[in-house]
mmCIF file as Biopython writes it, N, C-alpha, C and O atoms, coordinates in Angstrom:
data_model
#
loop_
_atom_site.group_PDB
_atom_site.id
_atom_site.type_symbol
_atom_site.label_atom_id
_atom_site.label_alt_id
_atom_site.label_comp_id
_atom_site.label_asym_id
_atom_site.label_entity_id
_atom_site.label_seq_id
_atom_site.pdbx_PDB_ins_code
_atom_site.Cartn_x
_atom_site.Cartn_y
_atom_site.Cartn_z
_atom_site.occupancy
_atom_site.B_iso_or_equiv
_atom_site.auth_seq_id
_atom_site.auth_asym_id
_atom_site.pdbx_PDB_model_num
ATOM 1   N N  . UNK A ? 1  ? 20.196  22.744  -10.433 1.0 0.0 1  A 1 
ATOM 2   C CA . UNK A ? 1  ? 18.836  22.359  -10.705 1.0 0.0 1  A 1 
ATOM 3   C C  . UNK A ? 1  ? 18.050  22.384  -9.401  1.0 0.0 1  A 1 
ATOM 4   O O  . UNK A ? 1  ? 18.561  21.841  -8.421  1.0 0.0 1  A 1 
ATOM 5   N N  . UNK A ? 2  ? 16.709  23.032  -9.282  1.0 0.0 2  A 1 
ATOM 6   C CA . UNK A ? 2  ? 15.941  22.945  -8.325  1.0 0.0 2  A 1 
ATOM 7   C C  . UNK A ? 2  ? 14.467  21.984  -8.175  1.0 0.0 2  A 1 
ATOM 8   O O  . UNK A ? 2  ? 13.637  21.808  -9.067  1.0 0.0 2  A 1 
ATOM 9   N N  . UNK A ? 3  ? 14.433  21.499  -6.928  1.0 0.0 3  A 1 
ATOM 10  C CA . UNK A ? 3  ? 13.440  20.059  -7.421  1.0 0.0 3  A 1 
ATOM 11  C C  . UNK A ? 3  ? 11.771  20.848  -6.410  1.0 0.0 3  A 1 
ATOM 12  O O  . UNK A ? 3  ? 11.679  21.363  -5.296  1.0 0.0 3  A 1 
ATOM 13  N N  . UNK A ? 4  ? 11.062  20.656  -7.161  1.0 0.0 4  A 1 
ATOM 14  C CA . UNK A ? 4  ? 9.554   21.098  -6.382  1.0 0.0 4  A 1 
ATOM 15  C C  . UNK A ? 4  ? 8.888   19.790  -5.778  1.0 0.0 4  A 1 
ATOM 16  O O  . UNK A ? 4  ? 8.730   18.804  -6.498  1.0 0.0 4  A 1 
ATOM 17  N N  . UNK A ? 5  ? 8.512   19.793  -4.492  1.0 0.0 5  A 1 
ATOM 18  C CA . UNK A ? 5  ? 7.590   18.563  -4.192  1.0 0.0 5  A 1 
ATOM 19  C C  . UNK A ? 5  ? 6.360   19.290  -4.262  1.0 0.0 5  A 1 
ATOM 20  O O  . UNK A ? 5  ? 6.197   20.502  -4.126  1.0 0.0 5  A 1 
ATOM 21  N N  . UNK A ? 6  ? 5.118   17.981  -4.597  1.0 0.0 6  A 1 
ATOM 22  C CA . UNK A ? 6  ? 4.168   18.584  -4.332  1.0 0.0 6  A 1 
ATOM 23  C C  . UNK A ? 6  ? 3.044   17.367  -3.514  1.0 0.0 6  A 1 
ATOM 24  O O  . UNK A ? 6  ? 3.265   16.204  -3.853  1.0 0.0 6  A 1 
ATOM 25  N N  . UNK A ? 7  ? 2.070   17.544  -2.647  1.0 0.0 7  A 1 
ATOM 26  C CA . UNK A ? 7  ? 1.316   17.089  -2.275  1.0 0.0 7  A 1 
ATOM 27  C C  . UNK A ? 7  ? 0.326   16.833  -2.764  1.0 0.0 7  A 1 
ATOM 28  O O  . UNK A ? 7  ? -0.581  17.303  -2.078  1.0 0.0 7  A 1 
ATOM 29  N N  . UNK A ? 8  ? -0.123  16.200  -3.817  1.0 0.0 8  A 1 
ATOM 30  C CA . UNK A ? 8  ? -1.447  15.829  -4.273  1.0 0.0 8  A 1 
ATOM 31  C C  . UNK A ? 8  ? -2.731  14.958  -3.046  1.0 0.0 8  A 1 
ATOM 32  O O  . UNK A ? 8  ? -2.541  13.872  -2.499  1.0 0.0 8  A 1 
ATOM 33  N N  . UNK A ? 9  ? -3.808  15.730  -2.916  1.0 0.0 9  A 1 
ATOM 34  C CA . UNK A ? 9  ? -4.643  14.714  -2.141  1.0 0.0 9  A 1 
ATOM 35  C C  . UNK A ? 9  ? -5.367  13.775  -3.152  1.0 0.0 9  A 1 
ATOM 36  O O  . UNK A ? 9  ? -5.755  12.703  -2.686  1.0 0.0 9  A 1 
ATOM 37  N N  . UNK A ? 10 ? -5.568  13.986  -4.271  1.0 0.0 10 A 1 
ATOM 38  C CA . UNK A ? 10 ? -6.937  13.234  -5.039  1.0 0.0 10 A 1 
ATOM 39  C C  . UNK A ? 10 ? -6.040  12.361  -6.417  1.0 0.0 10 A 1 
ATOM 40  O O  . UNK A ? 10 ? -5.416  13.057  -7.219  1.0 0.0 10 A 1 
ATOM 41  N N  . UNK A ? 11 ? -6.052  11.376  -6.519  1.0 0.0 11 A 1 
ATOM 42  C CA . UNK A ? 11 ? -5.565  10.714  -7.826  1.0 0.0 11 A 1 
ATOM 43  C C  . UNK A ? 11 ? -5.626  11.969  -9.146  1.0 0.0 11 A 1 
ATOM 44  O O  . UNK A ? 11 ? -4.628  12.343  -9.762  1.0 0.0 11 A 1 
ATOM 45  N N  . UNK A ? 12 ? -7.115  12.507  -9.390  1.0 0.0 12 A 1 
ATOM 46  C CA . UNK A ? 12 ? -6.807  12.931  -10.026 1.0 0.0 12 A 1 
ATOM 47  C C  . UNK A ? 12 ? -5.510  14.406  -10.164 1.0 0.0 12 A 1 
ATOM 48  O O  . UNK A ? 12 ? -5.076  14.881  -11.213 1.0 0.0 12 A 1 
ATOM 49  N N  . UNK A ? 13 ? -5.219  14.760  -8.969  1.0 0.0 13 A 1 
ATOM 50  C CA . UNK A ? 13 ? -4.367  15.643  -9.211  1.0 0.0 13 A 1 
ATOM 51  C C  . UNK A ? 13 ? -3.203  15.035  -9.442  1.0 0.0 13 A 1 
ATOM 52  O O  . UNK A ? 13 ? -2.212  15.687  -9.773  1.0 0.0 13 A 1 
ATOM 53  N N  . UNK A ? 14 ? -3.187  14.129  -9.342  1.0 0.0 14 A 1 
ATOM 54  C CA . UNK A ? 14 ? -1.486  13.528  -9.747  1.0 0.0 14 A 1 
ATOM 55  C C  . UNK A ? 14 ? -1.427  13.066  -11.394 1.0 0.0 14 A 1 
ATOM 56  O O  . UNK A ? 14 ? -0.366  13.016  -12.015 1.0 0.0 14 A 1 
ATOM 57  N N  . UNK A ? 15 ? -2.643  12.766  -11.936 1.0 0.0 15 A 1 
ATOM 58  C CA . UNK A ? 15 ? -3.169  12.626  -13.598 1.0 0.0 15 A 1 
ATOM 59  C C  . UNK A ? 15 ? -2.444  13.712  -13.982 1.0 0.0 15 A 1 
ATOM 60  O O  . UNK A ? 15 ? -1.390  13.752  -14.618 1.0 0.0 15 A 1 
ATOM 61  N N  . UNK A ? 16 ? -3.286  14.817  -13.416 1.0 0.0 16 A 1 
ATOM 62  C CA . UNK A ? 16 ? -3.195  16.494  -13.619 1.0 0.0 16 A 1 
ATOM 63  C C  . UNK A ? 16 ? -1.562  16.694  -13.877 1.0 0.0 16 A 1 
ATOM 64  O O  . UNK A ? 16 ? -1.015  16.923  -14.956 1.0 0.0 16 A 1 
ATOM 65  N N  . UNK A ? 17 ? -1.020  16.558  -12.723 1.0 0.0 17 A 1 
ATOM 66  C CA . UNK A ? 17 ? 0.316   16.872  -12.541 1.0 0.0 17 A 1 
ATOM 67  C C  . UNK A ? 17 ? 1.232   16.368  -13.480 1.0 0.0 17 A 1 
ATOM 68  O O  . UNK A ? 17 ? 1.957   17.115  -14.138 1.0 0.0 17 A 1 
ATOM 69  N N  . UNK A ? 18 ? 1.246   14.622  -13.624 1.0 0.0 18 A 1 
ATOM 70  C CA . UNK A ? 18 ? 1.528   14.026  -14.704 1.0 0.0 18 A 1 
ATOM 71  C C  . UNK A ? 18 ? 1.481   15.001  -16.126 1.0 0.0 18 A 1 
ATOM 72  O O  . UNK A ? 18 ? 2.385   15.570  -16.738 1.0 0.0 18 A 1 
ATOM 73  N N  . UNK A ? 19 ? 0.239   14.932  -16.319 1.0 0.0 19 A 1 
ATOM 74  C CA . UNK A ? 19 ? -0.064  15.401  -17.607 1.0 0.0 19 A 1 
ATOM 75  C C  . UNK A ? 19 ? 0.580   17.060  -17.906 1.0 0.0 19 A 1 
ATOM 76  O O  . UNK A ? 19 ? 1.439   17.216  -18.773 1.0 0.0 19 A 1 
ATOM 77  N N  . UNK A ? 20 ? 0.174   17.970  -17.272 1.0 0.0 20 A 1 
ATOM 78  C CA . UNK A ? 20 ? 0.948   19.522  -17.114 1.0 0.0 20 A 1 
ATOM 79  C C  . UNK A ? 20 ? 2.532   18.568  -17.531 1.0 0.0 20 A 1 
ATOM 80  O O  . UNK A ? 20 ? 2.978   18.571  -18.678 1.0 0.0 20 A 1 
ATOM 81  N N  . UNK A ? 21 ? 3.189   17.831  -16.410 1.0 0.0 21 A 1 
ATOM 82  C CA . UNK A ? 21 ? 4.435   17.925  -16.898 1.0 0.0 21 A 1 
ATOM 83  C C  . UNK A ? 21 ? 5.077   17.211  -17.715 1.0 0.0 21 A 1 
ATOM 84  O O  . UNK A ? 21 ? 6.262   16.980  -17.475 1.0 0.0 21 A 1 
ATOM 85  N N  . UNK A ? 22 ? 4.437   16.667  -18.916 1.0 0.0 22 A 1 
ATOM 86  C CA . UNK A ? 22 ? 4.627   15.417  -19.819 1.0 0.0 22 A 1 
ATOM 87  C C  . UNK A ? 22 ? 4.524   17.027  -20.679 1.0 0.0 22 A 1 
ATOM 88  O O  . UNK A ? 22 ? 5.556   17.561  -21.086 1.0 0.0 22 A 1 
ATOM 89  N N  . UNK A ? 23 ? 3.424   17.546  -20.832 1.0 0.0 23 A 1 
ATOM 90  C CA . UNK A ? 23 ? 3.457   18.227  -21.999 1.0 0.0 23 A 1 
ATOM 91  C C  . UNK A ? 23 ? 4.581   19.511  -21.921 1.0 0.0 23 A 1 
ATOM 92  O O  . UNK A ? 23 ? 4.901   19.966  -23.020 1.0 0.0 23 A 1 
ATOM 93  N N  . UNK A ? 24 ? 5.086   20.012  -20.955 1.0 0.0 24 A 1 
ATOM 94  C CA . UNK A ? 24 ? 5.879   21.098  -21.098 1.0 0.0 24 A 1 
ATOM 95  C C  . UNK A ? 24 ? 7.174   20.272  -20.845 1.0 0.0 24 A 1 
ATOM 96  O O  . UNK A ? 24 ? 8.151   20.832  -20.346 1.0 0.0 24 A 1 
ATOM 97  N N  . UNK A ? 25 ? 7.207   18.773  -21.223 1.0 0.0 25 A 1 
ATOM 98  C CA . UNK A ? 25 ? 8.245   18.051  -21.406 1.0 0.0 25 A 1 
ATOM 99  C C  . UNK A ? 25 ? 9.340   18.074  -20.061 1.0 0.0 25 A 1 
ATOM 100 O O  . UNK A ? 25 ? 10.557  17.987  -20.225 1.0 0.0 25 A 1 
ATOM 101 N N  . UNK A ? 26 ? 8.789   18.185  -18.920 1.0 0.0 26 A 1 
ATOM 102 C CA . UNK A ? 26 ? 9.785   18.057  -17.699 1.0 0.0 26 A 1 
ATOM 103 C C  . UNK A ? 26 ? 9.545   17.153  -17.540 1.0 0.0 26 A 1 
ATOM 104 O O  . UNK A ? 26 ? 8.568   16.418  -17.683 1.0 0.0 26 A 1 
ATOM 105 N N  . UNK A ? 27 ? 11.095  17.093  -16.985 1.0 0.0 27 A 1 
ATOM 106 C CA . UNK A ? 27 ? 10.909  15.290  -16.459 1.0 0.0 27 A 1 
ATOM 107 C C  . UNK A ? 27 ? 10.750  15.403  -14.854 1.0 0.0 27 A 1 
ATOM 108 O O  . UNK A ? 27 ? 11.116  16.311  -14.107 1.0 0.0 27 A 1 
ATOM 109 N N  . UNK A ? 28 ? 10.118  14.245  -14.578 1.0 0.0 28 A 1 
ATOM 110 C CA . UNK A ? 28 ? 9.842   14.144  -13.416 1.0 0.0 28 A 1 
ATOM 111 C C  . UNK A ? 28 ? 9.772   12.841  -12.540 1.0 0.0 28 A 1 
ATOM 112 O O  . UNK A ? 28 ? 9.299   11.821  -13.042 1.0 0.0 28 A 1 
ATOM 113 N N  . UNK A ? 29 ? 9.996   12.844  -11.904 1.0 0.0 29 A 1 
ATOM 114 C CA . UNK A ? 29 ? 9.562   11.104  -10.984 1.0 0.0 29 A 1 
ATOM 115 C C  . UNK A ? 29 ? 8.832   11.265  -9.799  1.0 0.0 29 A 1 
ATOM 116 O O  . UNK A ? 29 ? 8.706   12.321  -9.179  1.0 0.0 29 A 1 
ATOM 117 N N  . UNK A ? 30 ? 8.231   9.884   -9.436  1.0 0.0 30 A 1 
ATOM 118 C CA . UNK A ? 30 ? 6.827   9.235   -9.140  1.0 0.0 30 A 1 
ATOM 119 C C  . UNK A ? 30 ? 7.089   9.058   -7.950  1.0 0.0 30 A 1 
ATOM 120 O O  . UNK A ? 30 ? 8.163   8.617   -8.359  1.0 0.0 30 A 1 
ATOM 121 N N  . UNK A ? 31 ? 7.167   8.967   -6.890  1.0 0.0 31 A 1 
ATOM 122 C CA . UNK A ? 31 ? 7.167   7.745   -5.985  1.0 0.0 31 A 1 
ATOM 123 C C  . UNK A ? 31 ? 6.004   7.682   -5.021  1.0 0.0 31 A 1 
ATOM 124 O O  . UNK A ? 31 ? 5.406   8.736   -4.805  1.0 0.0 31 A 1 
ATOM 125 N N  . UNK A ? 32 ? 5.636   6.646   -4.456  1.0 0.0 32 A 1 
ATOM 126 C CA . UNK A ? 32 ? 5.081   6.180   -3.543  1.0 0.0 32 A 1 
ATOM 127 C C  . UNK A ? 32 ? 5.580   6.366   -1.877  1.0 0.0 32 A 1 
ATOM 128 O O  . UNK A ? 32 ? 6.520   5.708   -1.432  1.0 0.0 32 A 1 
ATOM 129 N N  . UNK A ? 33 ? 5.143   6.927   -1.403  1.0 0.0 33 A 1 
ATOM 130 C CA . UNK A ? 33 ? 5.235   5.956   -0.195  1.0 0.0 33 A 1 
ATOM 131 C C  . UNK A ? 33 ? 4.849   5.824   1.153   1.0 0.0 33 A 1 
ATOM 132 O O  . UNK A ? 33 ? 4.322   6.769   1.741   1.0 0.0 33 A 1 
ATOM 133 N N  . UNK A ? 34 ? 5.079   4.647   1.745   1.0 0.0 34 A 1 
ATOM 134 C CA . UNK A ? 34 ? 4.452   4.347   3.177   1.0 0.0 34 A 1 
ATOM 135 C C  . UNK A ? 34 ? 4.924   4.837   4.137   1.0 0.0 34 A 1 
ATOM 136 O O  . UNK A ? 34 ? 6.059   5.311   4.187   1.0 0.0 34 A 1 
ATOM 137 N N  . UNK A ? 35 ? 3.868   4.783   5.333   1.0 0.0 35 A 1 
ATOM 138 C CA . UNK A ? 35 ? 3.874   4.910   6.866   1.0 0.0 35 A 1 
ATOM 139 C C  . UNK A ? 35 ? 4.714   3.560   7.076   1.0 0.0 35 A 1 
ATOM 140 O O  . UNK A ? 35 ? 4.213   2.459   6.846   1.0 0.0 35 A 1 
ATOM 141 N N  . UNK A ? 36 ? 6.086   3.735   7.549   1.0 0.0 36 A 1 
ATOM 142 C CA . UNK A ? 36 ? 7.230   2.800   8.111   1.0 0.0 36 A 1 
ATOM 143 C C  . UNK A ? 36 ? 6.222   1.677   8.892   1.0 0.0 36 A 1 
ATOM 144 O O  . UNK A ? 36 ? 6.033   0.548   8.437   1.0 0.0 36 A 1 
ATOM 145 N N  . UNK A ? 37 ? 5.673   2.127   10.013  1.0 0.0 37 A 1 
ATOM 146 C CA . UNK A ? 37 ? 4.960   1.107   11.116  1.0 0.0 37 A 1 
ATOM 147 C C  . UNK A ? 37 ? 4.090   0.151   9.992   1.0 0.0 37 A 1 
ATOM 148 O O  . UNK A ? 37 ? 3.997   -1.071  10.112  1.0 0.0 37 A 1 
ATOM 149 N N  . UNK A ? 38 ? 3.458   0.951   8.856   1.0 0.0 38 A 1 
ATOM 150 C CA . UNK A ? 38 ? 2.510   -0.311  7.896   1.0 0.0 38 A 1 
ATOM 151 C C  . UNK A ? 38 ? 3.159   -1.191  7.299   1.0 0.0 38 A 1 
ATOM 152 O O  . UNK A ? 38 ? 2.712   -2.309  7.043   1.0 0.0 38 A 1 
ATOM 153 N N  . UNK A ? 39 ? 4.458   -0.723  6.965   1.0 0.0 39 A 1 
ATOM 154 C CA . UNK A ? 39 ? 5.416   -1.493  6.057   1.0 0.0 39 A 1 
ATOM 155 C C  . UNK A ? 39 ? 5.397   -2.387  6.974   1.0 0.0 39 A 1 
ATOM 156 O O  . UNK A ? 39 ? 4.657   -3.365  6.876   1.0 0.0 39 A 1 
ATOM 157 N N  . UNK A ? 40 ? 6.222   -2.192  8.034   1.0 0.0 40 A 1 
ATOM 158 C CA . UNK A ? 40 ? 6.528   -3.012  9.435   1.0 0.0 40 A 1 
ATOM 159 C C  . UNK A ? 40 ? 5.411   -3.913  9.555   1.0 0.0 40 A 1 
ATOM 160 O O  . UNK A ? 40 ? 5.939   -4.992  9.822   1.0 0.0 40 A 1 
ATOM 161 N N  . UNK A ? 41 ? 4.332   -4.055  9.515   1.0 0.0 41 A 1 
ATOM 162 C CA . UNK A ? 41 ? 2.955   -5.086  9.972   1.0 0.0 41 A 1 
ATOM 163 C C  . UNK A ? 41 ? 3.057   -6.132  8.708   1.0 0.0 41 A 1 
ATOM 164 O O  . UNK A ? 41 ? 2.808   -7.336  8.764   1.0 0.0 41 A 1 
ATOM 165 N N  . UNK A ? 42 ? 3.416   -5.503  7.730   1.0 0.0 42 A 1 
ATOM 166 C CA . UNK A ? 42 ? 2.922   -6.434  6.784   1.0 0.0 42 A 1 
ATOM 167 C C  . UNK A ? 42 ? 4.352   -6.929  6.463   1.0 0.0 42 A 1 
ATOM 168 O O  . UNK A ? 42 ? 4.175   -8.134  6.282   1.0 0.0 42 A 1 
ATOM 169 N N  . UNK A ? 43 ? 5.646   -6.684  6.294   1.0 0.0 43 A 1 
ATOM 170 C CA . UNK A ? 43 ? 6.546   -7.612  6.653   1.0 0.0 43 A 1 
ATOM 171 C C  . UNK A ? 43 ? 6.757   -9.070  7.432   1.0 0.0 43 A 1 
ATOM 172 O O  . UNK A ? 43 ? 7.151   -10.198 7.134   1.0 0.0 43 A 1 
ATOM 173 N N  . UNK A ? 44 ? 6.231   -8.330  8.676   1.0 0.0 44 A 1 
ATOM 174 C CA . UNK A ? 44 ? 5.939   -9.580  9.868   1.0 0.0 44 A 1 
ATOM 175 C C  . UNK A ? 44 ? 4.596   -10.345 9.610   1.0 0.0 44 A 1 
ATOM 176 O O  . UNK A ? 44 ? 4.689   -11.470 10.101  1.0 0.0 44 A 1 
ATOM 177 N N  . UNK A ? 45 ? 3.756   -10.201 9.197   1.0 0.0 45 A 1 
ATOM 178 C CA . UNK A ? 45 ? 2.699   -10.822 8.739   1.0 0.0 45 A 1 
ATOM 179 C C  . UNK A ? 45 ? 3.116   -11.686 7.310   1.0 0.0 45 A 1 
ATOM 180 O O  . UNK A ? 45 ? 2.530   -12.758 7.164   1.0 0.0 45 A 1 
ATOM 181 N N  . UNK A ? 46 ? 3.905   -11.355 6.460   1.0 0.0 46 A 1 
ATOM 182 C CA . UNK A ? 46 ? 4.250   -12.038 5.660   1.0 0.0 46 A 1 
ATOM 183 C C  . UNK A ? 46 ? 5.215   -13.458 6.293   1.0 0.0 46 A 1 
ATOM 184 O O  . UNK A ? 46 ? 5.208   -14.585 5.796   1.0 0.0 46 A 1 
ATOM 185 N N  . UNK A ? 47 ? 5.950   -13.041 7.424   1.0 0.0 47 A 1 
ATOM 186 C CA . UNK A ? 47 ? 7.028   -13.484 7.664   1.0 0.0 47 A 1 
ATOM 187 C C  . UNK A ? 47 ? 6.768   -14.868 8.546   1.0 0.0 47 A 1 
ATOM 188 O O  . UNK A ? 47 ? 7.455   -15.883 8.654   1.0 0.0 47 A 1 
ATOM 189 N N  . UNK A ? 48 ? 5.643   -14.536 9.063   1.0 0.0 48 A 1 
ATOM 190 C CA . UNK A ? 48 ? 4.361   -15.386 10.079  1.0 0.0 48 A 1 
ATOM 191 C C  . UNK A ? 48 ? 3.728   -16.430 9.240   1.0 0.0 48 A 1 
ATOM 192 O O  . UNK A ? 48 ? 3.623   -17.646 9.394   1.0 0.0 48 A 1 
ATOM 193 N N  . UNK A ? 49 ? 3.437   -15.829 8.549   1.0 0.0 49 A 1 
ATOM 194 C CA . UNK A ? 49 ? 2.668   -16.571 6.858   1.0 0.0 49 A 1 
ATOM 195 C C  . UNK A ? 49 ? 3.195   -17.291 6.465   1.0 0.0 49 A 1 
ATOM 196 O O  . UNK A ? 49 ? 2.564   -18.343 6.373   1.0 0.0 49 A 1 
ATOM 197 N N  . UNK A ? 50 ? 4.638   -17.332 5.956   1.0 0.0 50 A 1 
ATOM 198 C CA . UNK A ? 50 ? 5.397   -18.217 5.637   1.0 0.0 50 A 1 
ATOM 199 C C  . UNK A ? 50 ? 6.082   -18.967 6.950   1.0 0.0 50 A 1 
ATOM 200 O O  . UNK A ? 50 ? 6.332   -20.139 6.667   1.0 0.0 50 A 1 
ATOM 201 N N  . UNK A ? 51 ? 6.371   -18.695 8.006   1.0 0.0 51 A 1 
ATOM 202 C CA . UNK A ? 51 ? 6.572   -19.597 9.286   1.0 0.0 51 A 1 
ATOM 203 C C  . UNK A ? 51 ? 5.408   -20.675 9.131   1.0 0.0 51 A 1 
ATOM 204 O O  . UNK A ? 51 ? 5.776   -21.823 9.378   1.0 0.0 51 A 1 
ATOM 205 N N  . UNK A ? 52 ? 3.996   -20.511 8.746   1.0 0.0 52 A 1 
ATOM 206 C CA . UNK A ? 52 ? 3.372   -21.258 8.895   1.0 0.0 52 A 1 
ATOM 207 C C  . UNK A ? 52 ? 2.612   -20.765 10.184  1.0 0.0 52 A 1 
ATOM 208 O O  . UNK A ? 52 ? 2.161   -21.341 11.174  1.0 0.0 52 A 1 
ATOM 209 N N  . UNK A ? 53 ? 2.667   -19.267 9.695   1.0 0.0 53 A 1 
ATOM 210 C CA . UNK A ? 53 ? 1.670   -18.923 11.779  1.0 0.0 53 A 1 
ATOM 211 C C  . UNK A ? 53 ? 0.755   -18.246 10.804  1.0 0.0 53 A 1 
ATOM 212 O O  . UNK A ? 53 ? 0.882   -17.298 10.029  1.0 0.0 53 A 1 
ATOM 213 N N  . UNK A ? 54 ? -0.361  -19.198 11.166  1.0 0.0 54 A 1 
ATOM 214 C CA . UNK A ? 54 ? -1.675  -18.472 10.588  1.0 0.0 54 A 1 
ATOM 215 C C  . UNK A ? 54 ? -3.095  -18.878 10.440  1.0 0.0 54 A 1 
ATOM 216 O O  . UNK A ? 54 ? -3.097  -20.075 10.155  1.0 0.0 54 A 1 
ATOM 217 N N  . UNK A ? 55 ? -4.295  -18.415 10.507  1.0 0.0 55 A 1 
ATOM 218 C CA . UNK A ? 55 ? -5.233  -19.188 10.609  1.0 0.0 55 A 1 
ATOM 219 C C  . UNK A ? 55 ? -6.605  -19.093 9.763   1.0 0.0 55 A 1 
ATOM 220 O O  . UNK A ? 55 ? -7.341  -18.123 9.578   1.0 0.0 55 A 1 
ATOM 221 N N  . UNK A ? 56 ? -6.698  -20.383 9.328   1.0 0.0 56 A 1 
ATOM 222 C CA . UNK A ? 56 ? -7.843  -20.351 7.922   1.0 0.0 56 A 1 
ATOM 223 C C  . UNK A ? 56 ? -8.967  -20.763 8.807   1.0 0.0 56 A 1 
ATOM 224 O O  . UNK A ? 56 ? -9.222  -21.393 9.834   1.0 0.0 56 A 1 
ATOM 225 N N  . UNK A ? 57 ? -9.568  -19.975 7.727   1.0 0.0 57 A 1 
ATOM 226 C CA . UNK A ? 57 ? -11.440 -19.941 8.114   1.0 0.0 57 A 1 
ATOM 227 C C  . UNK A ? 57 ? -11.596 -20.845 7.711   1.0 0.0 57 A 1 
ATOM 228 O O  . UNK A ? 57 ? -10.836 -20.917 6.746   1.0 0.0 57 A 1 
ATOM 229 N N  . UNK A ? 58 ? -12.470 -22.237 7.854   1.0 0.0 58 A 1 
ATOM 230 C CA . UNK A ? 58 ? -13.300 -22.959 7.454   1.0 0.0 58 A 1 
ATOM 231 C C  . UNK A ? 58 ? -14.566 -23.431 6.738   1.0 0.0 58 A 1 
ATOM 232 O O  . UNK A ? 58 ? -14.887 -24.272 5.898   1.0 0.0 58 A 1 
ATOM 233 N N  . UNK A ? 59 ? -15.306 -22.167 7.727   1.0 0.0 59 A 1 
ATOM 234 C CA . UNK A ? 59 ? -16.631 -21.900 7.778   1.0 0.0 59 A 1 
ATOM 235 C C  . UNK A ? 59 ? -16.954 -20.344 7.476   1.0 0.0 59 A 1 
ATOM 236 O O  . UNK A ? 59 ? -16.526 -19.566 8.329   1.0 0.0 59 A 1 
ATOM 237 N N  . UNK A ? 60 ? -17.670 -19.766 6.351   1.0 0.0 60 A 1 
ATOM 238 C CA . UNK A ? 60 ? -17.242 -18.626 6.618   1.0 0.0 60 A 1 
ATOM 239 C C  . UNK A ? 60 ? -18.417 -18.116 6.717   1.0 0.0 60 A 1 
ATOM 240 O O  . UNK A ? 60 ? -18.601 -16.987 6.263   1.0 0.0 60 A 1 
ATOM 241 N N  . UNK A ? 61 ? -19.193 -18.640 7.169   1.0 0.0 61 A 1 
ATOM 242 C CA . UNK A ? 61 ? -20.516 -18.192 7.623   1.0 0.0 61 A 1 
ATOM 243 C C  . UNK A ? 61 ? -20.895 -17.975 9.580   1.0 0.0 61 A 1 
ATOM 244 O O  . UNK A ? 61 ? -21.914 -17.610 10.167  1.0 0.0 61 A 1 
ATOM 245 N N  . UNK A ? 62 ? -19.437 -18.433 10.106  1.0 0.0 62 A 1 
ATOM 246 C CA . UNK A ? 62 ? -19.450 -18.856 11.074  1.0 0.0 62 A 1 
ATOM 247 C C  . UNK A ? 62 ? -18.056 -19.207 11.447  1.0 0.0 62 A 1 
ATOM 248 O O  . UNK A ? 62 ? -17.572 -20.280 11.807  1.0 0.0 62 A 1 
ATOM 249 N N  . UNK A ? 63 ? -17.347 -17.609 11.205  1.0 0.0 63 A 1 
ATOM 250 C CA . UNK A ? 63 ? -15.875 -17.351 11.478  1.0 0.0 63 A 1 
ATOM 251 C C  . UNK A ? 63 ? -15.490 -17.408 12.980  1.0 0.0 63 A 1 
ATOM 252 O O  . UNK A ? 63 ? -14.378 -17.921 13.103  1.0 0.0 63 A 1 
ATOM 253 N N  . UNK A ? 64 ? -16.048 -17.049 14.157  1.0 0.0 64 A 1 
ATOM 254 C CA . UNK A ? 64 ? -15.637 -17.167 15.104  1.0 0.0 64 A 1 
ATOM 255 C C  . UNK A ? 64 ? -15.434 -18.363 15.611  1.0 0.0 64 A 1 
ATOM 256 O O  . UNK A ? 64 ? -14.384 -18.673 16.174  1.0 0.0 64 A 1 
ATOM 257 N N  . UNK A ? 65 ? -16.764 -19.406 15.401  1.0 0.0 65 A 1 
ATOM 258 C CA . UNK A ? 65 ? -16.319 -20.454 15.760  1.0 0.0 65 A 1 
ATOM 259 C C  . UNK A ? 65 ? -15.641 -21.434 14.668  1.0 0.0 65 A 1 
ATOM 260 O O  . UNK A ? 65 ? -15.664 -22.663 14.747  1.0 0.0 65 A 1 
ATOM 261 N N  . UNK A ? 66 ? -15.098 -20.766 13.745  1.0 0.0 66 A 1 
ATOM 262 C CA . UNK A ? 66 ? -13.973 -21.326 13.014  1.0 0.0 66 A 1 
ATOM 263 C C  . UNK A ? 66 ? -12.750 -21.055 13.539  1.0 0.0 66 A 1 
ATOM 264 O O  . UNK A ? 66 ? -11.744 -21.764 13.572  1.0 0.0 66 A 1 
ATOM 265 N N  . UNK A ? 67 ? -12.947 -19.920 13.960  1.0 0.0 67 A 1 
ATOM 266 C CA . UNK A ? 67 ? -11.011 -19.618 14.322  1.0 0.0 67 A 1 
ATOM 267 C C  . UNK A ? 67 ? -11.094 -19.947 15.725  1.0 0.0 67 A 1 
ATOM 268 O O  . UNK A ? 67 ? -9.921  -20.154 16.037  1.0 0.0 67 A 1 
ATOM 269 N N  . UNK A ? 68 ? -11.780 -20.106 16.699  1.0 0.0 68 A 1 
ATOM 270 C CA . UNK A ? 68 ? -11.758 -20.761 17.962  1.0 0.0 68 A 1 
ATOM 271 C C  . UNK A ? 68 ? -11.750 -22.333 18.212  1.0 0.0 68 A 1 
ATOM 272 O O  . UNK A ? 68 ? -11.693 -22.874 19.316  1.0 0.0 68 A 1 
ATOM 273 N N  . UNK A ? 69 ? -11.804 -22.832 17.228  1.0 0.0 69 A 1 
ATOM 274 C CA . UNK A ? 69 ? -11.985 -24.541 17.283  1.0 0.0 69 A 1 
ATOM 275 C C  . UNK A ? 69 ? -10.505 -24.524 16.995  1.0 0.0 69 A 1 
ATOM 276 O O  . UNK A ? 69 ? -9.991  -25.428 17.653  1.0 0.0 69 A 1 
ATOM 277 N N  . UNK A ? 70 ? -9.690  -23.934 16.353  1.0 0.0 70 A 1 
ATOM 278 C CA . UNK A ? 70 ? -8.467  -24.298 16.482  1.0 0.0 70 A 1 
ATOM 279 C C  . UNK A ? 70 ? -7.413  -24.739 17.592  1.0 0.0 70 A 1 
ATOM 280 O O  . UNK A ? 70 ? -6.260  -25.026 17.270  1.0 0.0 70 A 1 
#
């Protein structure tokens, strides 16, 4: 069996793609995925988050000197 990737830039070409291969009944799978380093930020940002490292706005009309009074 031979597998085709393809690069879609626009949502709708992946509709497109979907749809072409639903109806000539191939099967196919989906995936997603990320730039490693983004995964990486938002791991540690989660991980910070739950440490309890993090800082709420107060004022949000007047964010700087909300997050600087801390």
């Amino acid at each position: 069996m031979e597998a085709i990737i393809t690069y879609p830039k626009k949502n709708s070409d992946i509709k497109a793609l979907k749809a072409f291969l639903k109806a000539l009944d191939i099967e196919f799978e989906h995936e997603v995925s990320y730039n490693p380093s983004f995964v990486s930020k938002i791991k540690k940002a989660k991980k910070n988050y739950q440490n309890g490292e993090y800082i709420t706005i107060k004022d949000s009309k007047n964010v700087w000197e909300s997050i600087l009074s801390e």
